[in-house]
C-alpha positions in Angstrom: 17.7 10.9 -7.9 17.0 7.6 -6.6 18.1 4.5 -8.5 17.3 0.2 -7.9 20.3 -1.7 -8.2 21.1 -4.9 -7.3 25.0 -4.4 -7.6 28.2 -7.0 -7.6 28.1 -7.0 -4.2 24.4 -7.1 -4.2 24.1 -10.1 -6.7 26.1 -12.4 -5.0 24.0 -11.8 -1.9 20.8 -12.4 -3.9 20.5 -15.7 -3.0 20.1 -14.7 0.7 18.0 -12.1 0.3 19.4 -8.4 -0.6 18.9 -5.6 -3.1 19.1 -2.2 -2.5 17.8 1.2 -3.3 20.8 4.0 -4.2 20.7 7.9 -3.7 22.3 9.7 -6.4 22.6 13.3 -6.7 22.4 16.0 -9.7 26.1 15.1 -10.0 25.9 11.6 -10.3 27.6 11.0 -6.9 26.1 8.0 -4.8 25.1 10.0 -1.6 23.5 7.1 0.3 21.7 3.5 0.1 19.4 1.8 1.3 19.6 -2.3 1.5 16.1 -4.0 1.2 15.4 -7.7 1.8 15.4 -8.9 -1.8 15.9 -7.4 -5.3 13.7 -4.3 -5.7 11.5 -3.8 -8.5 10.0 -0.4 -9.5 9.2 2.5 -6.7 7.0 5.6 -6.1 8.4 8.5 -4.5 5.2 10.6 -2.1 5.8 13.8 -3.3 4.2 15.7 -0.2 5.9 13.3 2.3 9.6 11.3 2.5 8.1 7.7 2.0 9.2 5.3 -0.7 7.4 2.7 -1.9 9.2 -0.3 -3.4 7.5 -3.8 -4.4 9.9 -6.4 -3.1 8.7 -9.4 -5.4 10.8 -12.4 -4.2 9.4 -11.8 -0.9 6.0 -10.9 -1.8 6.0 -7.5 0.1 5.9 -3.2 -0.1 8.9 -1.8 1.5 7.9 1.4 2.8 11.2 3.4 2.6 12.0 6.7 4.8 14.0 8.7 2.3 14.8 11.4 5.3 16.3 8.7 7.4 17.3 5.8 4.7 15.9 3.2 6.6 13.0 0.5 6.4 10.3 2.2 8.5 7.5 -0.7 7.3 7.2 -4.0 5.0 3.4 -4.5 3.7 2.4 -8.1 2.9 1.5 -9.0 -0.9 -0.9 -12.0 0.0 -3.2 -12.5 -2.9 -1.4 -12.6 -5.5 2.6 -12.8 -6.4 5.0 -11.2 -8.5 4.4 -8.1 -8.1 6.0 -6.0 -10.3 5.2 -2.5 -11.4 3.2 -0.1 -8.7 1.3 3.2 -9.1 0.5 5.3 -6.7 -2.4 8.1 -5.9 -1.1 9.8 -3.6 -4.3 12.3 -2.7 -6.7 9.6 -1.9 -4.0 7.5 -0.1 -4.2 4.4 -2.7 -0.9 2.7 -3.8 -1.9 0.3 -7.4 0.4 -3.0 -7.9 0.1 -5.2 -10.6 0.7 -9.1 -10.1 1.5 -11.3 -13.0 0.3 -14.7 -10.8 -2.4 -14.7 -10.8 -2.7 -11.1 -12.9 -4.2 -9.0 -10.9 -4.9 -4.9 -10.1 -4.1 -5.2 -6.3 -5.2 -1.7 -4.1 -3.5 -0.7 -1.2 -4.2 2.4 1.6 -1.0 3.5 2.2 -2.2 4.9 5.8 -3.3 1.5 6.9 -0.6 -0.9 4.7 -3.6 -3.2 3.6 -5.0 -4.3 0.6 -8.9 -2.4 -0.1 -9.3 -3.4 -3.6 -8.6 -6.2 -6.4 -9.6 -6.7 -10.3 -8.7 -9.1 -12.8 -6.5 -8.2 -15.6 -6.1 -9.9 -18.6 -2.2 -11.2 -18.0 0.9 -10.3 -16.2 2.4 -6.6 -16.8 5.7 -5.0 -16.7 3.8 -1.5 -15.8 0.6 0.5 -15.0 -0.1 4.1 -14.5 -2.4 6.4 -12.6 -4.0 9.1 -14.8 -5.0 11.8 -11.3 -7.3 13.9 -13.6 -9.5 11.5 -15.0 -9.3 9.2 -12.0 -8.1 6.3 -14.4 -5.6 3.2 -13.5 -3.9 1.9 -17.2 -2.7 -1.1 -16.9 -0.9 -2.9 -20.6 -0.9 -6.8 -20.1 1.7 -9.4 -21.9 -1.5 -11.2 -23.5 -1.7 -7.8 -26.0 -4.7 -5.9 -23.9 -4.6 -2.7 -22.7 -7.0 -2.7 -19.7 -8.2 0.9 -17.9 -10.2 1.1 -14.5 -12.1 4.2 -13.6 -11.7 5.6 -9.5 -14.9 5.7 -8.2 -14.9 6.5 -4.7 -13.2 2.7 -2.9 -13.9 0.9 -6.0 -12.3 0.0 -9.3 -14.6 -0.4 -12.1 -12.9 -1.9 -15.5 -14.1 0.5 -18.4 -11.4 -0.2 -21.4 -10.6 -3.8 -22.4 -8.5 -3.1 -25.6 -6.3 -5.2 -28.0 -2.5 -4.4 -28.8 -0.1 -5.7 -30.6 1.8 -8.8 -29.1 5.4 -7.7 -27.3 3.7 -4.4 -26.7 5.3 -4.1 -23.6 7.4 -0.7 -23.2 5.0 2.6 -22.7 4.5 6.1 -21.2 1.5 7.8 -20.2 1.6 11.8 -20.7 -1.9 13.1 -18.7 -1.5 16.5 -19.8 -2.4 14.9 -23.3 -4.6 12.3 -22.4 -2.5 10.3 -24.2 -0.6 6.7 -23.6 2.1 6.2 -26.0 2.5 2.2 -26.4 5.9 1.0 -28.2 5.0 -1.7 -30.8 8.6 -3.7 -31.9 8.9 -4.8 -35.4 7.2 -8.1 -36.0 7.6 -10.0 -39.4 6.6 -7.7 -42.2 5.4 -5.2 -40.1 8.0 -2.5 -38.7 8.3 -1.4 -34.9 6.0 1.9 -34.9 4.6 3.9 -31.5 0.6 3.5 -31.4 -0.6 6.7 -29.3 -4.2 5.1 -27.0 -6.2 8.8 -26.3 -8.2 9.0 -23.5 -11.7 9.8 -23.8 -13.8 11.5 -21.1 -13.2 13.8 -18.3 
């Protein structure tokens, strides 16, 4: 198991520039760390390969992690947009998906080259995005209460879905076995917190 921390000793470097990425095994013993140059945000693990990929917001860069050797083997520059946040990654057609809350952006990466490929507008900043492998499909749920999707078609992203949701909507999981994106809705005035389930439609 891998977890992001930014830890006592970790926080009062922040200002200078350190976060950290710790290995914790089935028992819940730390078994190793690795220090990155700022506070770490959310990862992808390869699942065929040892590479981590963590976006590295506060210095507007991909740490590309070697989980065999805990080190820093690469950092890929974030250069138009910022904040980027959550990440998604396709791992069979090499493409790494980051979302950017300034401006709010889909940004595309190849993770055999470390550039961006790709770009599309969404319709605000998000706290996460997923990639649906057998329908090809990039979700991304936006703090302005739209649920924006983006079919795969070949090097380019073509926006397909450009759906309201309730405001604060901001906590999700995607389940592709079910074609199914469950979006948690918090209570709001007279109306009580309830989970909305999005279906995908399609292939």
């Amino acid at each position: 198991m891998i977890v992001g921390y930014a830890g006592a000793k970790q926080l009062r470097k922040r200002e200078e520039g350190t976060g950290g990425l710790g290995f914790i095994d089935t028992n819940g013993k730390r078994i190793a760390d690795i220090v990155v140059d700022a506070h770490p945000e959310s990862f992808q693990l390869e699942k065929t390969g040892s590479r981590i990929f963590v976006n590295v917001p506060d210095k507007k860069e991909i740490e590309v992690i070697d989980a065999a050797n805990h080190s820093v083997k690469a950092r890929w520059p974030v250069t138009s947009a910022e904040d980027n946040f959550p990440i998604a990654l396709d791992e069979a057609h090499h493409c790494l998906f980051i979302g950017c809350r300034n401006p709010p952006q889909l940004l595309v990466f190849d993770t055999e080259t470390g550039k961006q490929i790709a770009s599309g507008q969404v319709a605000g900043g998000t706290d996460d995005l997923f990639y649906d492998a057998s329908r090809s499909r990039i979700y991304v749920l936006t703090n302005r209460g739209f649920l924006e999707v983006f079919q795969q078609e070949a090097d380019h992203y073509k926006r397909i879905g450009h759906y309201p949701t309730p405001p604060r909507s901001q906590t999700r999981l995607l389940v592709p076995e079910w074609g199914a994106l469950f979006v948690a809705v918090p209570a709001q005035g007279d109306q009580n917190a309830e989970i909305r389930v999005y279906q995908a439609q399609g292939r």
